[in-house]
N, C-alpha and C positions, 0 to 999 in steps of 0.2 A: 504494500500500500504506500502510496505516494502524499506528500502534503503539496498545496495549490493554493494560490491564492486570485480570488477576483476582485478587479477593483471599478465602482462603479463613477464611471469617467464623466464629468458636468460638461455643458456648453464651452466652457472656458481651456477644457482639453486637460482638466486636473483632476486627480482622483478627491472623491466626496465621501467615499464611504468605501469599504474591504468585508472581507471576508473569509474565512481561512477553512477547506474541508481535506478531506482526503479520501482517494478515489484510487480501482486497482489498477488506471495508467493513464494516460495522456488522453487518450481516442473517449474516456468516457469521463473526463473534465472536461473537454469540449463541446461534450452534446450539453451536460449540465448547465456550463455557461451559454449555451447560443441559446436556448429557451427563455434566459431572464433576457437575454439581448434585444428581443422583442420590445420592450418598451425601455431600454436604456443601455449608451454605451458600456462596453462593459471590457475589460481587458485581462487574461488567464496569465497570470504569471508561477513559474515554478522556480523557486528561490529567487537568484538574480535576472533571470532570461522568461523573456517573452516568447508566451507560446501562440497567443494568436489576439488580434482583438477585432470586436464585431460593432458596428455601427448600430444603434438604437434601428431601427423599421417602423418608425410610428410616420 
């Protein structure tokens, strides 16, 4: 099991809010995060490195 952290990105392009879960790889922290992405940018980071970030869809 892995730790991950998401960070919820404001208009401004700065993080507003985090969150920290763990998940048993990469491939299912992504689907996790691209569902809240839907109404808010949002960005998957594991430790120091960026694993993907999604655009809000509203």
């Amino acid at each position: 099991m892995e730790r991950y952290t998401a960070y919820l990105v404001g208009p401004d392009g700065h993080a507003v809010s985090f969150v920290e879960f763990i998940c048993s790889d990469e491939d299912v922290a992504k689907e996790r995060v691209r569902r809240v992405a839907n109404d808010y940018a949002i960005e998957l980071w594991k430790s120091d490195r960026k694993i993907v970030a999604y655009e809000a869809q509203r």
